[in-house]
N, C-alpha and C positions, 0 to 999 in steps of 0.2 A: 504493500500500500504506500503512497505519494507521501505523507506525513504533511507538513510545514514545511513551504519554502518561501523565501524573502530573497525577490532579486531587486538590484541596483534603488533600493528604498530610501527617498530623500521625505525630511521635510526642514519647512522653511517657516519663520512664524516674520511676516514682511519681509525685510529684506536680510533678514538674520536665519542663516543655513544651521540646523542643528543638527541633523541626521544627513552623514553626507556619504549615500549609496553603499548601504549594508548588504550584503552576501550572507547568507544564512541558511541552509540544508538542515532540517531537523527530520530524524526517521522516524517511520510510525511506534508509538510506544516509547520515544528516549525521552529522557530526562535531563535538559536544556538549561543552564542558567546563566542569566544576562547579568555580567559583574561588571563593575566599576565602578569608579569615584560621585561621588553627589557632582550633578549636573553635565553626565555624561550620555545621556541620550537615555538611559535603557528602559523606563517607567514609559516614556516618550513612545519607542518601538513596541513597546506591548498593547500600548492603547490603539496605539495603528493596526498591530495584528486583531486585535477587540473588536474594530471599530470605532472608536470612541476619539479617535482621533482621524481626521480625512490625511490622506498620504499626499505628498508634493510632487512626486515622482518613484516610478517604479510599478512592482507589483509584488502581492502578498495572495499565495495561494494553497487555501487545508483541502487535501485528499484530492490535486487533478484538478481543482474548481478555484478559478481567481476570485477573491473576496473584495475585491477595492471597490467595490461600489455597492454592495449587499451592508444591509443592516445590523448593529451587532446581534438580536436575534436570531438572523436569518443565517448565519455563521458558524453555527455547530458547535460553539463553545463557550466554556462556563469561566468563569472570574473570582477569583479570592482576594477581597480588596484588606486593603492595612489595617483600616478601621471597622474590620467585618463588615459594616452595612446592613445591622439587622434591624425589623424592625421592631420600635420594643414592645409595642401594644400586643405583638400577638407572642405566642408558644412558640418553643421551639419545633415543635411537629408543623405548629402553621409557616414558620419561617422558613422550614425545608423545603414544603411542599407546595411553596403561593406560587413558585415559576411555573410546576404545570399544574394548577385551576387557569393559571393566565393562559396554559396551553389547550387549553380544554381539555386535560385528562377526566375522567373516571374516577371517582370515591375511590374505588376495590384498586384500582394502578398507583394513586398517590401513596396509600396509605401501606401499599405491599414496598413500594422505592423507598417511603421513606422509614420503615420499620428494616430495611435493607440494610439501604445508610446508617442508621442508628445501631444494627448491630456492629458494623463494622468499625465504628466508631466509638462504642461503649458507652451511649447515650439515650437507653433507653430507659435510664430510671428521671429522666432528664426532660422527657419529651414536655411535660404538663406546664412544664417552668419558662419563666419569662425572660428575655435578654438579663435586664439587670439583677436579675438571681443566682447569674452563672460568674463562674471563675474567667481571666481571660482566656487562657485555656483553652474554657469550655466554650465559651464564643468563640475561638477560633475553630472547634471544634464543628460546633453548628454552619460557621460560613462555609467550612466545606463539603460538610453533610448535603448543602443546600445546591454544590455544585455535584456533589455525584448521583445526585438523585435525578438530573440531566440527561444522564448519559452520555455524554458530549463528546465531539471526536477528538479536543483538545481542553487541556486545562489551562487556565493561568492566573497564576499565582504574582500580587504586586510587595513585597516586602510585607509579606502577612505575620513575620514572624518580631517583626521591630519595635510591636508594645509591650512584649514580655519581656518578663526579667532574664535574667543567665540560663539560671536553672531550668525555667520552664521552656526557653529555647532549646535549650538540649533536647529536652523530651519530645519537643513536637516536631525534631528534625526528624526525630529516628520515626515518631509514627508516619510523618508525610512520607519520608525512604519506606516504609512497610505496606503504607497504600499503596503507591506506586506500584512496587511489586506485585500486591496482590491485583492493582485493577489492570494495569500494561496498559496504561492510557500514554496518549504523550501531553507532556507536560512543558510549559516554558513558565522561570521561574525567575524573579526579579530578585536582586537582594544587590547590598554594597558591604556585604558582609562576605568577606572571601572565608571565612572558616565553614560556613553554610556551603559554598558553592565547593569547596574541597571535599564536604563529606558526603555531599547528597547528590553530585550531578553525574550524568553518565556522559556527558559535555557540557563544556565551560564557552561561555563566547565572552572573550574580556574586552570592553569599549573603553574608548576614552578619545573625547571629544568631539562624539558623535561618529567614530568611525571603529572597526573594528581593530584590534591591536593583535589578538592569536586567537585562534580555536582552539582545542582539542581536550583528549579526556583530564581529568585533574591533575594526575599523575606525567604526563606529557606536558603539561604547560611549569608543572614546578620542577620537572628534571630541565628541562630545555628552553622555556622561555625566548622567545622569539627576538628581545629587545629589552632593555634595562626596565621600563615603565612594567613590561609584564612581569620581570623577573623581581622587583621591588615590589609590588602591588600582591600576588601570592605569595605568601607565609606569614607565620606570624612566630614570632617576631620577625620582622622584614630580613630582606639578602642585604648584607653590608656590602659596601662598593667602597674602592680604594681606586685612586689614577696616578696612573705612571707610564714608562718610555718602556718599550719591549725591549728586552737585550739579548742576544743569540750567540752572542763570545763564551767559548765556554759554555754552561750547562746554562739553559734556557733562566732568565728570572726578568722580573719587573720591578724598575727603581721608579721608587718616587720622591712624591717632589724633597722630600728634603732630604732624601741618600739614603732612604733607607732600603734595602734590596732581597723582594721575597723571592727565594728559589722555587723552581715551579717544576713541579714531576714531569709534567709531558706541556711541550711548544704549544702555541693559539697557532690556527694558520695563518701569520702575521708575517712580514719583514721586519728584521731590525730598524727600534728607531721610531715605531710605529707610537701615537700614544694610545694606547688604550684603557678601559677602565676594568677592574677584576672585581668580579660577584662573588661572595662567599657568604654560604649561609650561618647563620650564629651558633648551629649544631655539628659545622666541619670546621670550626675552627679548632685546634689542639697548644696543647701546651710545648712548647718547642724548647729547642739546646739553644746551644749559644750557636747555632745560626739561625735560629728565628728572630721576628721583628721585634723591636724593643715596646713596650705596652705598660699604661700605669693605669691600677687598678681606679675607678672614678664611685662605683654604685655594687653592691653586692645585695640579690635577691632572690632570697632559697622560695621557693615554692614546695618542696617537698622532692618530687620525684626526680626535681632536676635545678640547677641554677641559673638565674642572667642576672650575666655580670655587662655593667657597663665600662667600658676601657676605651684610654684614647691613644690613638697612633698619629702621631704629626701632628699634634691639634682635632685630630678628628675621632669621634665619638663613635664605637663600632656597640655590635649587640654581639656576647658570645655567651652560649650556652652548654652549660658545663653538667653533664650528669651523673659524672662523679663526685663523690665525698673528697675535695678537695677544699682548705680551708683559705678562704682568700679575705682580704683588709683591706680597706680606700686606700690610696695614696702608694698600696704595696705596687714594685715595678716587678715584671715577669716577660717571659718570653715567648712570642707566638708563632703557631706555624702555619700557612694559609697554600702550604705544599700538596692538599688534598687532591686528589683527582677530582672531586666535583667542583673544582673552581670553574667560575662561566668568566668569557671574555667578549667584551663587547667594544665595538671604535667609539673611539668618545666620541670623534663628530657627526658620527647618521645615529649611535645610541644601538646599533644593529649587532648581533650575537656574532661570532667569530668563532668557526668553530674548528676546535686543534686537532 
């Protein structure tokens, strides 16, 4: 089946271009989520795919059939808004089930979908009760009860998970990843929250500034990162980035700006001479001999299973996370090594990956 496709999709609000010709292949049943920074288009692209937004240019088309002129009804798909959108006067059973009375179903069809919905969502000691009697949670629970009870050939989800606390975001990843699963719907899934989009998408589309910056699975985008913004933007705690002069005399390393010089396991495909900038994540950094880079302890913060420390190199402030029981002090100076195989190399001036 066709899934979700989005070819060369602009929009424009007057003369201010915001979406500028998106490319997006989504397959039937995946699980899609549109990341990036606040005021990066992606809320924007979903309302387009919705309808709710008219398109500038291009075309958006679910299962075979272009939508750009069809009503968001007439579109085959359901919506999870941020603020649930319930409403409060009625029940949770009437909040499920008022899109198909509006469809003209049948008493005996609502009430089979949405005791359906309810099971699978564990909301049926729930139904009797009013919006403002429920937990967020449970509202968020209900706004999506409200969409599966649709049937719809697509979901879409707009940062539905952004009024709950930590904890109950946890929770309600892992149940939306277990719908999923169990219904094999496809899904497109908003959020500016990259720990969401690493644990739950079976593809990541990362924007930023209105155009697309990499696709691919989560796993692909945080081994390989297409350019520094993607490689900075997934993880958390962020990829440290160090710049300096490639040197190929002798065994490969990278000096920077102030002389200080990290040997590097295997060459960038680079010339000498080249400047380029070095990624490394706060989990591959190691503690080094005396040829590692000289580092002064700035912030120590145990969390339990693991540490970050903050430390600076040349004046500059890196993230290294330490999961060993090693005992580290501000001001203590130590030695690092940033010789791992997974360091990422990128040209400082296109910001484009380089690969060794």
């Amino acid at each position: 089946m066709s899934g979700l496709i989005i070819r060369n999709v602009k929009k424009s609000f007057g003369p201010v271009d915001i979406i500028h010709g998106v490319d997006v292949e989504i397959a039937h049943g995946e699980f899609t989520i549109l990341v990036g920074p606040s005021g990066c288009g992606k809320s924007t692209l979903l309302r387009m795919i919705a309808g709710l937004e008219d398109i500038s240019g291009g075309e958006i088309s679910i299962d075979g059939r272009v939508v750009n002129n069809l009503q968001p009804k007439d579109r085959d798909i359901a919506m999870v808004f941020q603020n649930y959108a319930l409403y409060p006067q009625m029940t949770v059973s009437q909040n499920m089930g008022f899109a198909l009375e509006l469809a003209g179903a049948k008493r005996p069809e609502i009430d089979r979908k949405v005791g359906e919905a309810a099971t699978i969502l564990g909301l049926q000691p729930l139904l009797d009760r009013k919006p403002a009697q429920l937990s967020g949670g449970q509202r968020q629970r209900v706004a999506m009860g409200r969409a599966i009870v649709r049937d719809p050939k697509v979901f879409l989800f707009d940062e539905p998970l952004s009024n709950l606390d930590a904890k109950l975001r946890v929770k309600m990843r892992a149940e939306i990843k277990a719908l999923h699963q169990r219904l094999k719907t496809t899904i497109v899934y908003v959020t500016h929250d990259q720990i969401e989009a690493m644990t739950m998408a079976d593809k990541i589309v990362v924007l930023h500034g209105g155009r697309v910056e990499q696709i691919g699975s989560p796993l692909e985008l945080y081994d390989r990162p297409r350019n520094v913004f993607v490689a900075g933007f997934l993880g958390s705690p962020a990829m440290n980035f160090l710049e300096g002069t490639l040197r190929n005399s002798g065994s490969p390393a990278l000096t920077l700006a102030g002389g200080s010089r990290i040997d590097l396991s295997h060459a960038p495909g680079a010339s000498a001479g080249r400047p380029l900038v070095l990624g490394i994540r706060p989990e591959d950094i190691a503690l080094g001999g005396e040829d590692g880079v000289d580092a002064i302890v700035r912030v120590v913060e145990p969390t339990g299973s693991e540490t970050h420390v903050a430390v600076e190199v040349e004046g500059k402030e890196l993230t290294w996370v330490v999961r060993e029981r090693v005992e580290l002090v501000p001001e203590q100076r130590v030695k690092l090594s940033f010789s791992s195989p997974k360091v990422h190399f990128f040209d400082r001036q296109t910001q484009q990956r380089i690969e060794a």
